[in-house]
N, C-alpha and C positions, 0 to 999 in steps of 0.2 A: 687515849688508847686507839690506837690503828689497824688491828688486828681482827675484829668482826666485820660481821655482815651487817646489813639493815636489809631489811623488806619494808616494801611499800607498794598499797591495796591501792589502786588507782581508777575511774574511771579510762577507757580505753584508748578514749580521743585526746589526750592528756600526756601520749607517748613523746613524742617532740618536743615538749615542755617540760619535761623531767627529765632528758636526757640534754638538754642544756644547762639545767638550774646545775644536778649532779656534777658534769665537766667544769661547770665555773666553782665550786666548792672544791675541787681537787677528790672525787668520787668517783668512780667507775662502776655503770650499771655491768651486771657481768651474766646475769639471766632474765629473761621477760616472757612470762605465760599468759599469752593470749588465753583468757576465759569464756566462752559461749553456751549459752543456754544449752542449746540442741545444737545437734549437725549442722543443723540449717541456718542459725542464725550467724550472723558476726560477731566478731569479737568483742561485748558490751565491756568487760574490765582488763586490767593487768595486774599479774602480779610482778616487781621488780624485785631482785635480789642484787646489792652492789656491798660495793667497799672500797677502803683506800687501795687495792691493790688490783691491780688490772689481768681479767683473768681473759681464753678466749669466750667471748659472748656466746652463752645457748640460747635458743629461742623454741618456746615449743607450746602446746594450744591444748587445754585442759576440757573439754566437755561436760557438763554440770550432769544431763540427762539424755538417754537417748529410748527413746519408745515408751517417756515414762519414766523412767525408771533412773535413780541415779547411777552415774559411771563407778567402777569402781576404784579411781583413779580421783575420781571427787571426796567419795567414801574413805577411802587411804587419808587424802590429804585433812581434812575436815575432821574425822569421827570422835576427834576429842573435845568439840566446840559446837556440834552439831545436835539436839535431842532426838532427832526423828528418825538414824537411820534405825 
């Protein structure tokens, strides 16, 4: 079947090697969210979204917490796998 997606939870540093492995498999990553603790930090993960079908690439940077407190963009994505919020 050729018609889904896959995601894949990645360490950050890991981008340039998943975006080869995917091309040589006939895959197309077609979103990647840079993950960050705080504002302050770097990007520690990604998350990849691909398929067989080539879309144009989004790219965009999800913050976990900021003063503390989690985003609620973390809380969206998470709150069904999460116990804490």
């Amino acid at each position: 079947m050729q018609d889904g997606d896959f995601y894949l939870l990645l360490p950050a540093k890991r981008i340039d090697e998943i975006e080869k492995i995917t091309e040589a498999q006939g895959l197309y990553i077609n979103e990647i969210i840079f993950v960050h603790q705080t504002e302050k930090h770097k990007p520690f993960r990604i998350i990849v979204r691909g398929s067989f079908k080539k879309e144009n690439k989004q790219i965009r940077e999800l913050t976990i917490k900021v003063n503390n407190v989690y985003t609620p963009d973390f809380i969206k994505l998470l709150k069904d796998y999460y116990l804490n919020f």
